[in-house]
C-alpha positions, 0 to 999 in steps of 0.5 A: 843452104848453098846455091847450086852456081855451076847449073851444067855439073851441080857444083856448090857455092856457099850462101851467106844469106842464101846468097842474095847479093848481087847476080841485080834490076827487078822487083822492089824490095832489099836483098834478104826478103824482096818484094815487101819482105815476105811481111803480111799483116791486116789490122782487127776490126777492119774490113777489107774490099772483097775482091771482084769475082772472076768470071764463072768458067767450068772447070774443065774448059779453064783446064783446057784453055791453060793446057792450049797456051802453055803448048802454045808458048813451047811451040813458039819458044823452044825452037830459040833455046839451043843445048850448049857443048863445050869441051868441058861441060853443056848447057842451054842457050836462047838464040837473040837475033837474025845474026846468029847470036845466042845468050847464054851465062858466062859459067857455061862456057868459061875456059871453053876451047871449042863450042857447039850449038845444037838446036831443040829439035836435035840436028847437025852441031853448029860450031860456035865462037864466044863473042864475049863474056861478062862474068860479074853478071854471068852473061856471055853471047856465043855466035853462030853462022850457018844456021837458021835459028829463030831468035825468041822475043826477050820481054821486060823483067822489071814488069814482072809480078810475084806468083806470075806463071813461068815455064823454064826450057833448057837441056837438063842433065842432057835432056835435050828442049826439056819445059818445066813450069812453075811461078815467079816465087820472088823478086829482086833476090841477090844470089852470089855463086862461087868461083869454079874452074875459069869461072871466077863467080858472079853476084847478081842482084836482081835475080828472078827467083822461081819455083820452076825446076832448074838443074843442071844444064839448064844454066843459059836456057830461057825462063819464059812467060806465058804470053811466050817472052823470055824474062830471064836466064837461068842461073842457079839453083839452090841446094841444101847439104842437110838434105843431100840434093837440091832444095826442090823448087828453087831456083835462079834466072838473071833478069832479060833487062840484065840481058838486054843491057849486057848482050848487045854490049858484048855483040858490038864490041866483045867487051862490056863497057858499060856495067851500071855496077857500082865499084870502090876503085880497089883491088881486093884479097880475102884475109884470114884470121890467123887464130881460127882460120875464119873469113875475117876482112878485105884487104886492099892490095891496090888503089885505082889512080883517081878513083873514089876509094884514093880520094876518100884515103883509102890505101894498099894494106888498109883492111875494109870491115863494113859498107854502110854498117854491113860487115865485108869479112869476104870478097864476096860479101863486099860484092853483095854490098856493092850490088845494091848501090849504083855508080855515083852513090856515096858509101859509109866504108868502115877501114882499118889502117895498117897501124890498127886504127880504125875510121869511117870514109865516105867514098864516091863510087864509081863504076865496076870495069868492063869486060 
């Protein structure tokens, strides 16, 4: 299965285990299953506490009432969710504040030399300059002046439950303040998506999975709840090669508290400057067995003065193999295992020296650079 990391275009990036690696906070649970780890189980003989009965409403008034919230909630949010247009492609936007700014992801409008904002409801394009861009987290803010647009109300991610009802508003294929509905299908997932033009790839770990319709040119618009906050952005959507198109009802949005920690970072000062993202220390390249042409390890090119990875003996030429007993025969998958690791921890880091021998390091990691 891949993952479709481009939204705008429905470019592909491979996905080792689905690509659940780090694009990071939200829900419980590891990587490759989330939450408890899709596992159910109840002991014979047992039983169980029946669940209260809700209230009895008829079916057609309970029809209604969910039909009146979700116009309810387009009504109130889709005027902050704008169509992004580049040179080079389109997406969606959320507008964050009275300023003028507007979040999007970083893959939007990466390499872009001009920009344009237009809102849901169509109207004059606005000009907008990118503020900045954290492409580690594909998150990027854009600015616009002149205009009127309402800012939405971004909520708490981290609050979110499993099978909670989400709507996803963006402009897919073009289609200007399009709504798609579905639930927040798991939590917590690590996707990684690949590097594609100016965009050098993200890994987030703590991304919403959902079963709302994501395709492209949703990439930046706002995956919303029904009490009408915004808990995330999409980011990706997963498609299978064995089917030819995408694998329907799956898709990606980076957690709002991602979004709340990295916006205002960018909004101040352009750059991030605080990631929260643990990081060795070293500069890396993808080595390739000579034989079969496969991914086989990471090379260290060089060693940050003073980092965690020097102290630990860790040298330029030195082959990484694993991260607490998880192989890193890629960059990518070195990304996805640092991606649930925090600044400060201590990793177990398999090395291989360049005369052959192998050892383990305890290294002290730091902290991923900014922007």
């Amino acid at each position: 299965m891949q993952i479709n990391g481009r939204i705008r275009t429905g470019a592909l990036v491979t996905a080792g285990t689905l690509l659940l690696a780090s694009c990071s906070g939200g829900g419980s649970g590891n990587g490759g299953g989330g939450g408890n780890g899709g596992k159910y189980s109840a002991k014979a003989g047992v039983n169980a506490a029946a669940p209260s009965s809700p209230a009895t409403v008829p079916a057609g008034n309970a029809a209604a009432q969910v039909e009146a919230q979700y116009e309810k909630v387009v009504e109130t949010v889709l005027p902050s969710v704008v169509r992004i247009t580049t040179d080079s492609g389109e997406g969606s936007g959320v507008v964050y504040d009275t300023a003028g700014d507007i979040v999007t992801n970083a893959h939007v409008v990466a390499g872009a030399r001009k920009i344009q904002v237009s809102a849901a409801s169509g109207g004059r394009p606005l000009d907008a300059s990118l503020v900045g861009a954290f492409a580690p987290d594909d998150i990027a803010v854009v600015k616009v002046s002149g205009g009127s647009l309402r800012p939405a109300a971004f909520g708490d991610s981290t609050k979110l439950k499993i099978g909670q009802m989400v709507l996803a508003m963006g402009n897919p294929l073009g289609l200007s303040g399009s709504v798609t509905q579905g639930i927040v299908s798991q939590l917590n997932r690590e996707v990684s998506t690949k590097r594609e033009g100016a965009f050098p790839g993200a890994t987030i770990g703590d991304a919403i999975q959902t079963s709302a319709a994501i395709n492209p040119g949703n990439s930046g618009g706002a995956l919303v709840t029904m009490t009408g906050e915004v808990i995330g952005i999409p980011t990706a959507a997963a498609s299978d090669p064995q089917m030819g198109g995408a694998a329907v009802g799956i898709g990606f949005a980076t957690p709002s508290a991602t979004v709340k920690s990295i916006a205002p970072q960018l909004i101040k000062d352009g750059k991030v400057t605080n990631s929260g993202r643990a990081a060795l220390g070293v500069v890396v390249r993808t080595i390739l067995d000579p034989n079969s042409l496969q991914q086989s390890a990471v090379g260290v090119v060089s060693v940050t003065k003073g980092s965690g990875a020097e102290k630990a003996g860790i040298r330029a030429g030195d082959l990484i193999l694993a991260i607490n007993g998880t192989p890193t025969p890629s960059q990518t998958e070195l990304t996805e295992a640092l991606a649930k690791l925090k600044p400060g921890d201590t990793a177990k880091v398999d090395v291989q020296g360049a005369d052959g021998a192998k050892k383990t390091v305890n290294v002290t990691l730091g902290e991923l650079p900014g922007s």
